[in-house]
PDB file of N, CA, C and O in Angstrom:
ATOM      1  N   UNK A   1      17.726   1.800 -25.852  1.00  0.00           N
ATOM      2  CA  UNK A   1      19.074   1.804 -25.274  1.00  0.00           C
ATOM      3  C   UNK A   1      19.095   1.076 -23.934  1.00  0.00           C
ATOM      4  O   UNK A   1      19.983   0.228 -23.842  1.00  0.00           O
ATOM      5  N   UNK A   2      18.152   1.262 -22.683  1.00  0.00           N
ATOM      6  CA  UNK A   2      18.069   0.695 -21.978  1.00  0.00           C
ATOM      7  C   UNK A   2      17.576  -0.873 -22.156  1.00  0.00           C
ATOM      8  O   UNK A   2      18.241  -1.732 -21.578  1.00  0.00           O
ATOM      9  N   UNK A   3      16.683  -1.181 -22.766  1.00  0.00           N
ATOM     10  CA  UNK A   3      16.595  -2.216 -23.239  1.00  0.00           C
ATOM     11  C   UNK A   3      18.542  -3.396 -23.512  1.00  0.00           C
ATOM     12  O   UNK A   3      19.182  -4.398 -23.194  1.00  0.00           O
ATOM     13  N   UNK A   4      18.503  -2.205 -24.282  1.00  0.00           N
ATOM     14  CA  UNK A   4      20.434  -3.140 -24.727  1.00  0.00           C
ATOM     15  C   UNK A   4      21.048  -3.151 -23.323  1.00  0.00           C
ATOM     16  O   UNK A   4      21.361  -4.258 -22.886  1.00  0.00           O
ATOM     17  N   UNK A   5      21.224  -2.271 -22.695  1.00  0.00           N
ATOM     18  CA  UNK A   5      22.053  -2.203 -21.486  1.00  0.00           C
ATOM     19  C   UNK A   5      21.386  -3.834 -20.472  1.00  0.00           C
ATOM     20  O   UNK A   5      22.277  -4.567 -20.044  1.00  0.00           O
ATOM     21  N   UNK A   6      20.315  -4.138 -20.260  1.00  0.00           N
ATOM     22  CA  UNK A   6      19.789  -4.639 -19.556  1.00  0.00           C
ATOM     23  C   UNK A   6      20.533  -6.071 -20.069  1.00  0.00           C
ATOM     24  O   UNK A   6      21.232  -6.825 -19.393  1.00  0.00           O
ATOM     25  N   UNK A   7      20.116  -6.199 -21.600  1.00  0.00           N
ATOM     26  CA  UNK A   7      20.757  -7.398 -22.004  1.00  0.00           C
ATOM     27  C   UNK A   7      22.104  -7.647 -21.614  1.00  0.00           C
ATOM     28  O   UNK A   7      22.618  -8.619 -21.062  1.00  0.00           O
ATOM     29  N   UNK A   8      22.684  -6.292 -22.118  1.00  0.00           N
ATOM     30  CA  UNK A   8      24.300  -6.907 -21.720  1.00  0.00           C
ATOM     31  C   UNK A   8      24.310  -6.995 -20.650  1.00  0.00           C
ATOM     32  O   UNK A   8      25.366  -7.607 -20.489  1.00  0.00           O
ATOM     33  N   UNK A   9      23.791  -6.795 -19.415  1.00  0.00           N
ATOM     34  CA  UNK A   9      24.215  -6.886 -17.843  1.00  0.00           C
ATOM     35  C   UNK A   9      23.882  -8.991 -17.960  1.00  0.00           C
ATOM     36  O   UNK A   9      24.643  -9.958 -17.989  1.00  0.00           O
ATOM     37  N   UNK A  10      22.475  -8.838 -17.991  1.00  0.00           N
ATOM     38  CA  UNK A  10      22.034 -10.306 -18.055  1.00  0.00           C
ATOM     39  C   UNK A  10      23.085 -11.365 -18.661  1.00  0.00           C
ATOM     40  O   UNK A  10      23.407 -12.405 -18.087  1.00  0.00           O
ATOM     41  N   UNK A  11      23.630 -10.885 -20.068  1.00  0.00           N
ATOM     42  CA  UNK A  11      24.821 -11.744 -20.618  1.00  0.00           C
ATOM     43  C   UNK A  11      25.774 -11.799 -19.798  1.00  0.00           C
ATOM     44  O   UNK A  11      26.296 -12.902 -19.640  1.00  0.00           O
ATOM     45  N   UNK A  12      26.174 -10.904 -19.207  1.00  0.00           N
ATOM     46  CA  UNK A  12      27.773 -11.355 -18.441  1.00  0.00           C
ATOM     47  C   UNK A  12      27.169 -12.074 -17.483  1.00  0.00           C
ATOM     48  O   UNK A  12      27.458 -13.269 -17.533  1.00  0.00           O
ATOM     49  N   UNK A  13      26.160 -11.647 -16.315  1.00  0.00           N
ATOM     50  CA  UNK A  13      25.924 -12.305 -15.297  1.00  0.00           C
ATOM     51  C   UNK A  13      25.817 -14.177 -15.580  1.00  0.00           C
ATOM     52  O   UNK A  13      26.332 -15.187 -15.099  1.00  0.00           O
ATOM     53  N   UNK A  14      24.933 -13.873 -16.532  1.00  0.00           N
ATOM     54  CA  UNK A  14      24.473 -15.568 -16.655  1.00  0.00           C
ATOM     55  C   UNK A  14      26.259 -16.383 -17.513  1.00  0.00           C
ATOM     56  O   UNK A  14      26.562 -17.560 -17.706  1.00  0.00           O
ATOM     57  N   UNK A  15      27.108 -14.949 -17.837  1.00  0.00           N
ATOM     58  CA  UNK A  15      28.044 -16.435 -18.178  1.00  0.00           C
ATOM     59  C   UNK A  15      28.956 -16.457 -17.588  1.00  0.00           C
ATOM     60  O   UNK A  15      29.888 -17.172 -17.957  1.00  0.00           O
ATOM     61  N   UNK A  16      29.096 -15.285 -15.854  1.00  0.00           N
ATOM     62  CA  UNK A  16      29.720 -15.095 -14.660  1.00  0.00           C
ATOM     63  C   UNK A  16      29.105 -16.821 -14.198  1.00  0.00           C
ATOM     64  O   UNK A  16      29.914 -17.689 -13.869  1.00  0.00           O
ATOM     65  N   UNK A  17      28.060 -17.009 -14.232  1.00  0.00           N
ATOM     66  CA  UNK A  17      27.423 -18.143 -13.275  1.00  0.00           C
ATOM     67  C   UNK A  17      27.331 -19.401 -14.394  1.00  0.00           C
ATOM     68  O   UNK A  17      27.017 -20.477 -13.886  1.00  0.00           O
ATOM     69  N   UNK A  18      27.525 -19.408 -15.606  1.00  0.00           N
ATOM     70  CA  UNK A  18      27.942 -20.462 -16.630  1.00  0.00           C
ATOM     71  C   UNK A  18      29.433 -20.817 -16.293  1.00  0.00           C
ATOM     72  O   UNK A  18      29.712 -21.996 -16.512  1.00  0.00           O
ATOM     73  N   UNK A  19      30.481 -20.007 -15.788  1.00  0.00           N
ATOM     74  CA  UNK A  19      31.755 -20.243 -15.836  1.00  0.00           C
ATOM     75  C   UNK A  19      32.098 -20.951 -14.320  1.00  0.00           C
ATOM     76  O   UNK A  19      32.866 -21.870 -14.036  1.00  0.00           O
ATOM     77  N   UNK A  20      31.219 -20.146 -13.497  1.00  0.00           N
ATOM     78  CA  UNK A  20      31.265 -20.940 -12.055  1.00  0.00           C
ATOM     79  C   UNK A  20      30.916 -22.515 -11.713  1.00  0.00           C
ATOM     80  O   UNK A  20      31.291 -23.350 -10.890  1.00  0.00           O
ATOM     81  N   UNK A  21      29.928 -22.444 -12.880  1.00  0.00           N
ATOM     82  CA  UNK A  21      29.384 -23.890 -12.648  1.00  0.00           C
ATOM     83  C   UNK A  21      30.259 -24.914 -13.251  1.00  0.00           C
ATOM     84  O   UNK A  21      30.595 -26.002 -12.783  1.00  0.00           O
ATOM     85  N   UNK A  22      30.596 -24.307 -14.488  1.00  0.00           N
ATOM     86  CA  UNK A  22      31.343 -25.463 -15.476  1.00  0.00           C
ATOM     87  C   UNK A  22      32.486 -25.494 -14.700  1.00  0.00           C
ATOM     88  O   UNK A  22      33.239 -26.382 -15.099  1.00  0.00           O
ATOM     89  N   UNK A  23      33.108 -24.620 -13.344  1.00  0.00           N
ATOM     90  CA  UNK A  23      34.477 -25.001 -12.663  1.00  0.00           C
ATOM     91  C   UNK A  23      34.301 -25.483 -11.749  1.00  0.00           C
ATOM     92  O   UNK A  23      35.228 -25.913 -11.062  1.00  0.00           O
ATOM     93  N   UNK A  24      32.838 -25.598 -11.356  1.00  0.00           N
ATOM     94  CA  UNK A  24      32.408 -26.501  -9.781  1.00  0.00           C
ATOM     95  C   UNK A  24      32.354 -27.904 -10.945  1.00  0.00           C
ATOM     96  O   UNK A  24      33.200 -28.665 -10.476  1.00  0.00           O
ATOM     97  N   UNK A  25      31.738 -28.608 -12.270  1.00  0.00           N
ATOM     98  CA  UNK A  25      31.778 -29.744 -12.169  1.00  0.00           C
ATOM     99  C   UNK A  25      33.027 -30.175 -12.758  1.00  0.00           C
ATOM    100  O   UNK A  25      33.236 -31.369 -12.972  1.00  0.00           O
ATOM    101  N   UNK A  26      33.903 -29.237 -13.044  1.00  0.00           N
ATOM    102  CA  UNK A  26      35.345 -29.948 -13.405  1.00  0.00           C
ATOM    103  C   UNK A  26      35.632 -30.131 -11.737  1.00  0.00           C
ATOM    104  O   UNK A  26      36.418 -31.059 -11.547  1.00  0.00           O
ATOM    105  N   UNK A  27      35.371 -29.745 -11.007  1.00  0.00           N
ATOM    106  CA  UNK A  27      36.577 -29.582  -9.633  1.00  0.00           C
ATOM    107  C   UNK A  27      35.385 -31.388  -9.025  1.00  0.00           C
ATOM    108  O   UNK A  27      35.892 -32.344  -8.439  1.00  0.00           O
ATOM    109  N   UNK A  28      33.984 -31.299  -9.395  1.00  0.00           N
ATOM    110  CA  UNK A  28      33.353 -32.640  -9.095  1.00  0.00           C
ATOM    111  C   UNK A  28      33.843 -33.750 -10.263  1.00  0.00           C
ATOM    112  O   UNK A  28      33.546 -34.930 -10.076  1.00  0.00           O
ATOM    113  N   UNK A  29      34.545 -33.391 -11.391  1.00  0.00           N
ATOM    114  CA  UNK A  29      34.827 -34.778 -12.487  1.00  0.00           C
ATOM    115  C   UNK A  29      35.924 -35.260 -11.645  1.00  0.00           C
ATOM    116  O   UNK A  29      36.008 -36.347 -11.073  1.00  0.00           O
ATOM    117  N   UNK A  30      37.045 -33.935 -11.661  1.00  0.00           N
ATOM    118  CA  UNK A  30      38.082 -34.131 -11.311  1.00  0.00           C
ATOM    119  C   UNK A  30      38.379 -35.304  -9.815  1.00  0.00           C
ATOM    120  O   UNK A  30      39.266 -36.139  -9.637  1.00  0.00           O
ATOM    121  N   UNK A  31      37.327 -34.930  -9.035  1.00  0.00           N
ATOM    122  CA  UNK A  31      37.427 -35.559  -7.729  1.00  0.00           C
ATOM    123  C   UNK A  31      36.571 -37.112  -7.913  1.00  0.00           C
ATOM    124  O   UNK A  31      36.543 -38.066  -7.135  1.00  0.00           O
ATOM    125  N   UNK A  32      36.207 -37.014  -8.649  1.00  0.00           N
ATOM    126  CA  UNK A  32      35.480 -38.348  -8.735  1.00  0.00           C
ATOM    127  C   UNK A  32      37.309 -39.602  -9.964  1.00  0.00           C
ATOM    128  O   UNK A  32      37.791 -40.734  -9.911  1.00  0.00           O
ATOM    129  N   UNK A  33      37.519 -38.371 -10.752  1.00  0.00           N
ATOM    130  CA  UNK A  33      38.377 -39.185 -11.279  1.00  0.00           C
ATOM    131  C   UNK A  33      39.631 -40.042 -11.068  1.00  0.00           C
ATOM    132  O   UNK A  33      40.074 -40.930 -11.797  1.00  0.00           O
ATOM    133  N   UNK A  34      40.178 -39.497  -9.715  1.00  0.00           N
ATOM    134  CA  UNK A  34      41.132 -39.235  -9.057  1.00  0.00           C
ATOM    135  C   UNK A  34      40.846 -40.806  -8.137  1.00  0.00           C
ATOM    136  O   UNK A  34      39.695 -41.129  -7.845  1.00  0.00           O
ATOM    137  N   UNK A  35      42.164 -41.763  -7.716  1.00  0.00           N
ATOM    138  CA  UNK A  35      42.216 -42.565  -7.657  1.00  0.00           C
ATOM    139  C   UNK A  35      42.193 -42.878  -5.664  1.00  0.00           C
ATOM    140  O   UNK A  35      43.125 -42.548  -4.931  1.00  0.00           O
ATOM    141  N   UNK A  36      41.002 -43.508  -5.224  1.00  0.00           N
ATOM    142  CA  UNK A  36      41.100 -43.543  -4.051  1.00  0.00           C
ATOM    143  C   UNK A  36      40.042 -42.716  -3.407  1.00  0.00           C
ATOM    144  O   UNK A  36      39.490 -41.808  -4.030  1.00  0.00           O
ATOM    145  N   UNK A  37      39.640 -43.114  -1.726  1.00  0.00           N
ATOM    146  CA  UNK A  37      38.695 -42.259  -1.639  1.00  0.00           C
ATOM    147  C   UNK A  37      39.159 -40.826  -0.686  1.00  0.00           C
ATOM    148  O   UNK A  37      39.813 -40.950   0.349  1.00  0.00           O
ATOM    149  N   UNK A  38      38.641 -39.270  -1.299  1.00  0.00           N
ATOM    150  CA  UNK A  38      39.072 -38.507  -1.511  1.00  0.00           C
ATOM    151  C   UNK A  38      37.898 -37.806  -0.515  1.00  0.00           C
ATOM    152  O   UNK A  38      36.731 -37.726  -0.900  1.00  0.00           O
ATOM    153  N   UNK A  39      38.365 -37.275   0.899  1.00  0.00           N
ATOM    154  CA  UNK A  39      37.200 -36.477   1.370  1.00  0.00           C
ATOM    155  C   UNK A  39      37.095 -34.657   1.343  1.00  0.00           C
ATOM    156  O   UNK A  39      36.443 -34.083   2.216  1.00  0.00           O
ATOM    157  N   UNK A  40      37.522 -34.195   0.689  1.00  0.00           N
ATOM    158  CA  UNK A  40      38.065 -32.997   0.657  1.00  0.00           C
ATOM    159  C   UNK A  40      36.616 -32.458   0.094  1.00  0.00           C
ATOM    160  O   UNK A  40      35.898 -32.796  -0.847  1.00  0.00           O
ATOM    161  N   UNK A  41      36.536 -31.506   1.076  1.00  0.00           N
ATOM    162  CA  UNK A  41      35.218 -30.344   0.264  1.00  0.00           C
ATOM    163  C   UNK A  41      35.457 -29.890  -0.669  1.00  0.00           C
ATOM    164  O   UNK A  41      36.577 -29.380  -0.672  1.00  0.00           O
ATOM    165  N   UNK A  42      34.660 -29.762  -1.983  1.00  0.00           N
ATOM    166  CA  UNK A  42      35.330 -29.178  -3.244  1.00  0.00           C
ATOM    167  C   UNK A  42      34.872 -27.378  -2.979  1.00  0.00           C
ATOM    168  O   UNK A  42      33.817 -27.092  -2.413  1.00  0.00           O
ATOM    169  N   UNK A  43      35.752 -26.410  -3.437  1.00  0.00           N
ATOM    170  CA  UNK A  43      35.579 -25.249  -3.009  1.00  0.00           C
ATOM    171  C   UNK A  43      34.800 -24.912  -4.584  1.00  0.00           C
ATOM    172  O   UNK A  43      35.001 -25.201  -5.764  1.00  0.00           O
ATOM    173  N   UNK A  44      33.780 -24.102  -3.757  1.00  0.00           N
ATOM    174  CA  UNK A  44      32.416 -23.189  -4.912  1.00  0.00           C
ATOM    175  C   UNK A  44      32.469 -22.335  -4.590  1.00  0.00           C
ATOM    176  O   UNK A  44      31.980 -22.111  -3.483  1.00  0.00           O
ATOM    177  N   UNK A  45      33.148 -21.187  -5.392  1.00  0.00           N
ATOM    178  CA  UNK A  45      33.096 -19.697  -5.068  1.00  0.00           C
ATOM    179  C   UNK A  45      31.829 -19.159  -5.298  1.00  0.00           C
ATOM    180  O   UNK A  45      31.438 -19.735  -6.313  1.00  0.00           O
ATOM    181  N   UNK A  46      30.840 -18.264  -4.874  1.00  0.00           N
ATOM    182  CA  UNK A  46      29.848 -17.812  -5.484  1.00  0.00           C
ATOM    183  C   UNK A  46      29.647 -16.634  -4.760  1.00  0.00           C
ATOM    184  O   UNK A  46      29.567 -16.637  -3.531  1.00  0.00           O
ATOM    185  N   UNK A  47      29.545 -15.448  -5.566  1.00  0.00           N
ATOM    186  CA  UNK A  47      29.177 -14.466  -4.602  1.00  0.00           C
ATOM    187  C   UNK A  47      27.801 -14.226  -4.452  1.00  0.00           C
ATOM    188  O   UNK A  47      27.014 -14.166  -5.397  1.00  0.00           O
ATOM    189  N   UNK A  48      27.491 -14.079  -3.199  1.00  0.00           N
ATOM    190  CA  UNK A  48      25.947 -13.875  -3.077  1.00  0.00           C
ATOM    191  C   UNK A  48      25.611 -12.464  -2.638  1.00  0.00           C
ATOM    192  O   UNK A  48      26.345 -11.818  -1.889  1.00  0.00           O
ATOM    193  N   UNK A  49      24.363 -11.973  -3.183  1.00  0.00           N
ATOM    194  CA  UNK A  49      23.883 -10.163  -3.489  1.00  0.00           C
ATOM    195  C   UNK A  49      23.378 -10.769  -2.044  1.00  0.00           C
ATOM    196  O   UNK A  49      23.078 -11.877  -1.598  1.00  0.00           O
ATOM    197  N   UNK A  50      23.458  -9.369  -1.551  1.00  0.00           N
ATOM    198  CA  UNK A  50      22.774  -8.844  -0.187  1.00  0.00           C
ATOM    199  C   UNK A  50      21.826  -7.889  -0.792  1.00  0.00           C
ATOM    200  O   UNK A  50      21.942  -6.940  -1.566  1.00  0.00           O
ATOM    201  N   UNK A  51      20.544  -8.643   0.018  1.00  0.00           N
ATOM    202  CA  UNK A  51      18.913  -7.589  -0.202  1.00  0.00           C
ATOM    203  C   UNK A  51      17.776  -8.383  -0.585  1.00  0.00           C
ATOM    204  O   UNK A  51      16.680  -7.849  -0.758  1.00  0.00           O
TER     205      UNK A  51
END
């Protein structure tokens, strides 16, 4: 049982940080696609664990 629990934590996390990434390189396609040069920091949410 613990075994399963562990997995499911690992699954969401890794597709918490699959979903972050795939919206950091749309927000990098997007800015590269976009016509002209564009200096705007692209915003990366990420929460980071304390410890």
């Amino acid at each position: 049982m613990n075994k399963l629990l562990e997995k499911a934590k690992d699954a969401t996390a890794t597709q918490r940080l699959r979903q972050s990434l795939d919206r950091a390189i749309d927000g990098v396609r997007d800015a590269l696609a976009a016509p002209g040069p564009q200096l705007q920091p692209i915003p990366i949410r990420v929460k980071r664990r304390k410890g």
